[in-house]
N, C-alpha and C positions, 0 to 999 in steps of 0.2 A: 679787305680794307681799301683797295683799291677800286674798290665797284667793277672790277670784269670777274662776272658772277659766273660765266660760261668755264672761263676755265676754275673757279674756285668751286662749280659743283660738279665736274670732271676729276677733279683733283679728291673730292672729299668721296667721288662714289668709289674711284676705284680703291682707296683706303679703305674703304668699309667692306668690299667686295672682300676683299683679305683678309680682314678683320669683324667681320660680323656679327662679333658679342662686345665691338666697343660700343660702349652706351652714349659718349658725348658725340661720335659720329654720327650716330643713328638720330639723334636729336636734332643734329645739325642738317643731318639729311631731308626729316621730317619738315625742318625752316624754310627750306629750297622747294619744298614741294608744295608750300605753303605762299612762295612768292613771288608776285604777278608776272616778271619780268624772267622765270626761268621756265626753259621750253624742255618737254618730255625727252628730247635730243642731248641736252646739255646731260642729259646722268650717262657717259658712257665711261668704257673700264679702258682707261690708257697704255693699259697694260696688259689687255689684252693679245692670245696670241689667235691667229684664222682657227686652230683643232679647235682648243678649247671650247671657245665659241661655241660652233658650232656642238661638238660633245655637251656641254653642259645644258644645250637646248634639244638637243636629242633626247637626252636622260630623262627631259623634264617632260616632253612630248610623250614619251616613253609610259611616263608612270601615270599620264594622264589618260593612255590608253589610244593616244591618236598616234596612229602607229607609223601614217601614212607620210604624216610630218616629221616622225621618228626616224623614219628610213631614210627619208632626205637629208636632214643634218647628218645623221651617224655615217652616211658612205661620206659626205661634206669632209666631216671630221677625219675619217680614214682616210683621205685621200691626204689631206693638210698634211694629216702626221706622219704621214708614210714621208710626203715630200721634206718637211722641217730636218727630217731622220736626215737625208741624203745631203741637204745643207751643211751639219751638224758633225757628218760624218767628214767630208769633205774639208772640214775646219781640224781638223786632225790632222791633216798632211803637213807638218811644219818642222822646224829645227828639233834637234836630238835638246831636250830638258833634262839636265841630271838633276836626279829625284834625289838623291844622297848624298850629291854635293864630296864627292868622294877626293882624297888630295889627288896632287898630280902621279907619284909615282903607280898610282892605286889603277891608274887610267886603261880601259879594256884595249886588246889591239884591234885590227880594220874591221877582222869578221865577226868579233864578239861585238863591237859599236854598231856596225849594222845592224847583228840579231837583235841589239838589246833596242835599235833607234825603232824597228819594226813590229816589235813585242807590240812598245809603248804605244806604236799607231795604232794597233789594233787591241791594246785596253780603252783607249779613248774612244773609239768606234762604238765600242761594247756600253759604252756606259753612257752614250747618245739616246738611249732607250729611257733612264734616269730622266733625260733632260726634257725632253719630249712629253714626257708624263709628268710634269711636276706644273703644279697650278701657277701660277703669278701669283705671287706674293707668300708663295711657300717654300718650306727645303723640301720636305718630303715627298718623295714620288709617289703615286696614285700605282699599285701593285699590278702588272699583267695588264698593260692600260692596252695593246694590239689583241690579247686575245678579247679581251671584255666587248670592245667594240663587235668582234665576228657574233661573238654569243647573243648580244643583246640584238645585233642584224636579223638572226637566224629565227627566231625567235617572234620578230616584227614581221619578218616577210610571211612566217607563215600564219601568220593574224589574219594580213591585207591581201593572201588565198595566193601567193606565190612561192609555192613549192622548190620550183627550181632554182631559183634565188637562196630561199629557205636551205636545201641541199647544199650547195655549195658554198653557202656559208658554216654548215654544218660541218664538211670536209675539211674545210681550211682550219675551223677551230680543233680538228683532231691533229692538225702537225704538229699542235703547241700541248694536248692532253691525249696522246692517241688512245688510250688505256680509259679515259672517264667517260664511265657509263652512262650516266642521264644522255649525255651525246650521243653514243654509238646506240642506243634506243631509239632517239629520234632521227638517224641517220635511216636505223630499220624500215619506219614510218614513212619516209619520205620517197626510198626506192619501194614500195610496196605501191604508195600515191603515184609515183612518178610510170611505174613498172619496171622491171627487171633490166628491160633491154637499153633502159636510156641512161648514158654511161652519166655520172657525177665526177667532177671532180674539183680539187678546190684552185683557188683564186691562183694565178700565175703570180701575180706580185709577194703575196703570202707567200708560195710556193720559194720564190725567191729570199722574200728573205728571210726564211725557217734558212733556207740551207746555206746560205750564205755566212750566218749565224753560227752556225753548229761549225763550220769550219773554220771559222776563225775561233771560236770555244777548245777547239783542237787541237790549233797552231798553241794554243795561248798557256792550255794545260800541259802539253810539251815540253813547253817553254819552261813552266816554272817547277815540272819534275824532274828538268836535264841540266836546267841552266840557275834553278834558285829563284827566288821573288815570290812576289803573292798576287792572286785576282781574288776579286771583291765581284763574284758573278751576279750582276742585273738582275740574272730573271728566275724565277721559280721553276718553270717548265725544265729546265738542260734536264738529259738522261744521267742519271745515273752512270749508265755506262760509259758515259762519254769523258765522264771522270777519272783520273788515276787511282786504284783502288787506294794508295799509299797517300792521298789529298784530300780523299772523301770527307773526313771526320772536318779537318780544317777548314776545307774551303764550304762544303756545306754541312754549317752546324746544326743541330736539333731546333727545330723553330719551334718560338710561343707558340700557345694554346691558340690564340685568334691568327695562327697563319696557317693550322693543319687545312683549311679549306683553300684551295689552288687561288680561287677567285673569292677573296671575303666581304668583296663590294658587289658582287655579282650573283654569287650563290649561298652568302646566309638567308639567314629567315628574310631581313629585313631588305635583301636587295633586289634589285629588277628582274634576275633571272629566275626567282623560285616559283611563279605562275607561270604555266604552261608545260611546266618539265614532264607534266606527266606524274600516273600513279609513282613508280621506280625512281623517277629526278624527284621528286619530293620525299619520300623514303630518305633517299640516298641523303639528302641534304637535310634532314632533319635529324639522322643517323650522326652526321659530321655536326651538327648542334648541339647534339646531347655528350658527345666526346666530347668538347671545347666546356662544355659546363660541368660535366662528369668531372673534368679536369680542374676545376675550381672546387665542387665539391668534398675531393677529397683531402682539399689542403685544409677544409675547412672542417670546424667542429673540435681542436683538441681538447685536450683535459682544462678546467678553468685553475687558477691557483690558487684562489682565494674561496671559501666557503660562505654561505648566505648568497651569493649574486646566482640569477636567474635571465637564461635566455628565453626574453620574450616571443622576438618574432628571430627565424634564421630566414639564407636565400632564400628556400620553397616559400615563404608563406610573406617575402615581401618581393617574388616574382621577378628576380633574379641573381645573381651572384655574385660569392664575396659580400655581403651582406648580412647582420647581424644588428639585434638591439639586447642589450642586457640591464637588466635594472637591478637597485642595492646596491651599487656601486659607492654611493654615499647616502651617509644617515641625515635625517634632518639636521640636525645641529651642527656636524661637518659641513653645509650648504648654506647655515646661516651664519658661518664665521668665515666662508669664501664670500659671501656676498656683501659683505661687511669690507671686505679688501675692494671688494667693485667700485665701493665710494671714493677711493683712492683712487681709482681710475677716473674718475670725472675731474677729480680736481689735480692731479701729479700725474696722467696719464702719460704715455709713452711719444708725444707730440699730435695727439688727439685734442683729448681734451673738449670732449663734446663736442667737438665742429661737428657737421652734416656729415651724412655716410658717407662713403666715396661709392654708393651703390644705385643713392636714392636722396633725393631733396629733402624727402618727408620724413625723414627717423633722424637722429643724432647718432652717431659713433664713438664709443670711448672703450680705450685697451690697455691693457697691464702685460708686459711679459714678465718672466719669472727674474727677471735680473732686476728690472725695475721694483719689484715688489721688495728682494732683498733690499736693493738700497734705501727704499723707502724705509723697510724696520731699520738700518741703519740708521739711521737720521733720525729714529724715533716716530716717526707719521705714522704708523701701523702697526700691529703686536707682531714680533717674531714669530710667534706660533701661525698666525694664519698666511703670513710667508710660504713658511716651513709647510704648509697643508697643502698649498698651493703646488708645490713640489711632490710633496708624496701623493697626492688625489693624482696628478699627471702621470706619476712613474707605477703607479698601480694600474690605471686604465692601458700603460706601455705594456704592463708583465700582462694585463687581460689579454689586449690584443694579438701580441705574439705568441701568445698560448693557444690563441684558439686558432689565431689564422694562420703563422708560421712558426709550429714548433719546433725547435731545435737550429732558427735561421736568426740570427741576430739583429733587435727592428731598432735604430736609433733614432732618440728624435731628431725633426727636420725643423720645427719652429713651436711653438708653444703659448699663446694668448687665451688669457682672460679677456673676452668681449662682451659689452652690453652696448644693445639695440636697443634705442628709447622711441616712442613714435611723437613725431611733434604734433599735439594737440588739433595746434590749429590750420592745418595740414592735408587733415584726413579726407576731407569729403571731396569725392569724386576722383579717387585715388584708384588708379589702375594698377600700377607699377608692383614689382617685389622688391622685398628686400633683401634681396644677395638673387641675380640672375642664375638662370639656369646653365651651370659649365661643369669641365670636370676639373681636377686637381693637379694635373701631370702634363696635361695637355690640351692643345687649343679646338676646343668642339665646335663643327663644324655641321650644324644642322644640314642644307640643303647639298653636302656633297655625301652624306652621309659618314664622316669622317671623326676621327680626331686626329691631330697635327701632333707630335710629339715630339715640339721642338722649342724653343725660343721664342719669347718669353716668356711660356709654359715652366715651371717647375718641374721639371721633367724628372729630377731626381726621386720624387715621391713615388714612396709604395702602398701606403696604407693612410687611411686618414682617419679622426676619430671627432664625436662633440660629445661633452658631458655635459649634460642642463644642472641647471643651480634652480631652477625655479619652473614655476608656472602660471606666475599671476597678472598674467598679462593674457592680449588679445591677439591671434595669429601667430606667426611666426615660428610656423612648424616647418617641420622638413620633407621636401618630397625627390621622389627621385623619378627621371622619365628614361622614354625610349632616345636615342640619337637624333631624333627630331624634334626635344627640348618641350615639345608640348604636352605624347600620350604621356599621363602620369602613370607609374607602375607600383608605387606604392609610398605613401605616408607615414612621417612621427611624431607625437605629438609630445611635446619638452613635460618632463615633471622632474624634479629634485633627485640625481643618484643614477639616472637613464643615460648611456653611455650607448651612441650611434656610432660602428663603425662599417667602413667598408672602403675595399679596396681604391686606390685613387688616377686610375684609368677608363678610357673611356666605356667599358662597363659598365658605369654608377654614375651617369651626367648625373646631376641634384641641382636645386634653388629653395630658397627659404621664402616663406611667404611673408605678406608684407604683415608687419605689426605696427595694427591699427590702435592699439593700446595697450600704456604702460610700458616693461621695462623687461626685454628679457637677456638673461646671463645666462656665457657658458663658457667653459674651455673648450678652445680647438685646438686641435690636435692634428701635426703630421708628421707620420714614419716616413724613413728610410735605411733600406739594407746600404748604405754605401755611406761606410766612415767616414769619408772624408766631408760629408756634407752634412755632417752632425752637426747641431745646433752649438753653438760655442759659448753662447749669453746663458745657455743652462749648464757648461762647464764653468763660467766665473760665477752665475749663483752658487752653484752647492761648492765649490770652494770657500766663498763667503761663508756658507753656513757651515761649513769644518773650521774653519779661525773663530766663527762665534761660538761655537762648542768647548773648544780648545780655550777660550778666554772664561768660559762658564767654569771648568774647570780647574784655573787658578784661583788663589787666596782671595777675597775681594768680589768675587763673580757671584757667589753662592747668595747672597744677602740679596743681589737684585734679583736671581731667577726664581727665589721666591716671592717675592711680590707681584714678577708675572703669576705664578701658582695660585697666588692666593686671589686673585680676584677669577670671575667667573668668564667664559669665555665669551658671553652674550654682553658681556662691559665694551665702555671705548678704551681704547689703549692709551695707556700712561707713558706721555712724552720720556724719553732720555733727558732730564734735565741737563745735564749738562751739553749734552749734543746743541739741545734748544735755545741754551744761555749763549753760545757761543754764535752759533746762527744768527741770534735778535740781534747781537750786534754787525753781523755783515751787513753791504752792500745787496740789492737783489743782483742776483748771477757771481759774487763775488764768492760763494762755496768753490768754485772753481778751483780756487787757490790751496782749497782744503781738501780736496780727495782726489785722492787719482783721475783721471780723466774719463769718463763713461763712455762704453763701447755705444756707438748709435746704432739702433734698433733698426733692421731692416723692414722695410714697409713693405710685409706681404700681400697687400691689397693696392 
């Protein structure tokens, strides 16, 4: 608004830089790019740091196969981050911080305040590796981000026919995995090219601070075998041995399924180091692929609980894992008395209410949660019974999912909407865009680092996700799922009546919906999670509702009305509460306020 465009399309890249799946940035970006007055200079990342940089253009050089420009950023970059370390490290040397704020009489004497003021330098030292590794504009650190560098080095140099290079890069990355194969194979290679006699060894700086490392890992386990407290160890590599056998379990726990690979950015399928390993490095790494998915296989498939439903497609056959589609989940006419609730949605929606997606200009948006639906049959707008289905369709497609994917592990819901997607008419043509982009559910996906972000403002809580279709009388708006690079598709599904899509909701299963070019599609969505506390609570005050309305069905007086629900068909419009009604037509609009308790406001998961 100020017309200095230079720094307002500074400002807006490197937001996007961090954010990459925001849609109004990326539009705003496209405007800038779009106007006369901004020059290809003005897009820089303000926040950027000199590694980065440089890493993220090695990477890219990397995968394009120019290797020559690869090797020049990536020693660029190694050298940055070795240096930032030594910055980083050096900003540690400061006053004693009491971490626990302990009373005064509690206070250590001279030589326990030193050890404990010393500890503390050299946990902060240690966790400089964190720092160093961590993108701008992210929490998360980038896994073994020193060794990745020597691998992807070792690798390039022996592209661009520099062996020697190639070797001792090869050496350096065995301080940090002495034991991993693919390496000590092309180590074989390299002294066989090089010959026998000419001695390898690795980089003096590496050299240094492998060991530098490991002694302060030393001091620090000592520390808290002898003297109490905890580390929170950086880095994946530390030996074993070098742990107290009495600390092992604690301080290093059993890691996910996607950490059993040392480097998961480096050495799965989808990362830079799996070309070139060799017959044995590709084995080996194809080997640790089939574990990590071996490992999802087998949580998957239990017993189903309910009879008639049918898994259509599982992982294998939509190409990867945690994946499932089941159909019969609901009959026609169970679909045509939720879809009937959908009209409530357009007109008493949950602060929707037809406005534009929040995804896409071209479609309309309108959603129901399960509280709002209650209170609606309250007030009479909608029959209790398709409420009430509303509830039981969602907690049936719960007991599927936990049945098949985690049995015997408790899945609660995490949120629960009815949505319909409408496409606006006059809209359509020359329509590029989808309707719901390609991301995952738990975490911020990160095409171009190959990542997902597992932090804020990601929903990080979620385990499991699910979509039940109501219909399919419409145009598009199927669902596909890709690779972490949001474009290969790996596999599609196509909505019909009682089809129930679930699948894990980690970066395993990016997904986007296609855009819908016509008509109208409904469905519930659905998200799990293992952790109580983040239970959806707007589906604890429905089904409470629906226990007082039970409970009132059951008194004198209640029987007379729930037959008249009974007796009409379920394909009818529902019969206002008249008195509910009578009392309403005389309010003010917004004056019900007065009359019902206060509504919990609907968290806007979108």
């Amino acid at each position: 608004q100020l017309k200095k465009l230079d720094q307002a399309v500074s400002a807006a890249h490197t937001f996007f830089v961090a954010n990459p799946q925001h849609l109004q940035m990326r539009e705003d970006i496209e405007k800038y790019r779009r106007m006369s007055g901004v020059k290809s200079d003005n897009f820089r990342d303000l926040e950027a740091t000199p590694h980065w940089e440089a890493y993220e253009a090695g990477v890219q050089h990397y995968n394009a196969d120019e290797y020559l420009q690869a090797v020049a950023r990536l020693e660029e970059s190694l050298t940055e981050a070795l240096s930032a370390l030594e910055e980083c490290r050096a900003l540690c040397e400061g006053p004693w911080e009491d971490e626990d704020e302990e009373e005064e009489e509690m206070q250590p004497g001279l030589y326990e305040a030193i050890a404990a003021h010393y500890i503390q330098v050299l946990k902060c030292r240690q966790q400089c590796v964190l720092e160093i590794a961590t993108k701008p504009g992210r929490i998360s650190a980038t896994e073994d981000f020193i060794p990745s560098h020597l691998d992807l080095l070792q690798f390039a140099y022996d592209q661009v026919g520099n062996q020697a290079l190639a070797a001792e890069c090869a050496a350096s990355y065995l301080l940090f995995y002495p034991t991993d194969e693919p390496m000590l194979e092309k180590m074989k290679q390299y002294r066989t090219e090089l010959g026998e006699d000419t001695a390898v060894t690795a980089r003096e700086s590496i050299q240094h601070y492998v060991e530098r490392s490991l002694m302060e890992k030393k001091l620090i386990y000592y520390a808290v075998e002898h003297l109490g407290g905890t580390f929170n160890d950086p880095d994946l590599w530390t030996p074993d041995e070098l742990i107290p056998e009495n600390l092992r379990e604690k301080h290093r726990p059993a890691s996910p399924a996607d950490a059993l690979v040392p480097l998961k950015h480096v050495r799965g399928a989808s990362g830079p180091g799996l070309r070139g390993m060799g017959t044995s490095g590709e084995l080996s790494c194809l080997l640790r692929e089939c574990i990590v998915s071996l490992h999802f296989l087998i949580q998957a498939g239990g017993p189903l609980p309910f009879e008639g439903i049918a898994v259509t497609m599982d992982s294998r056959r939509m190409n990867g894992t945690q994946r499932v589609v089941f159909d019969r989940v609901l009959t026609e006419s169970e679909c045509k008395d939720l879809l009937r609730l959908t009209k409530a949605a357009g007109e008493a929606g949950d602060g929707y209410r037809a406005r534009r997606s929040p995804h896409t200009p071209h479609e309309r948006f309108e959603g129901l949660t399960v509280l709002k639906a209650v209170q609606l049959a309250q007030n009479g707008d909608v029959d209790w019974r398709d409420a009430k289905l509303l509830l039981q369709a969602s907690e049936k497609s719960r007991k599927i999912i936990e049945s098949y994917f985690t049995p015997g592990k408790k899945l609660h819901f995490s949120f629960t909407h009815l949505v319909c997607r409408t496409a606006v008419d006059e809209e359509q043509e020359g329509r590029m865009d989808l309707s719901h982009p390609v991301h995952a559910d738990n975490c911020l996906l990160d095409p171009e680092g190959q990542e997902c972000w597992r932090e804020p403002p990601a929903y990080v809580y979620r385990d499991y996700s699910g979509i039940l279709y109501l219909n399919d009388d419409f145009q598009g708006g199927g669902l596909f799922f890709t690779e972490m690079d949001t474009v290969t598709v790996t596999a599609e599904v196509h909505p019909k009546c009682g089809r129930l899509v679930a699948f894990s909701s980690g970066k395993e299963n990016p997904h986007g919906v296609w855009a819908v070019s016509r008509g109208r599609r409904c469905a519930i969505a659905l998200w799990y999670t293992h952790s109580r506390e983040h239970a959806e609570q707007e589906r604890v005050k429905a089904e409470e509702l629906m226990r007082q309305r039970a409970v009132e069905q059951d008194r004198p007086g209640g029987e007379h009305q729930e037959a008249d629900h009974r007796g009409r068909s379920s394909s009818e419009p529902p019969i206002p509460n008249s008195r509910a009604r009578a009392t309403s037509q005389r309010q003010k609009p917004g004056s019900d306020r007065t009359q019902h308790p206060k509504e919990l406001r609907t968290r806007d998961e979108f």
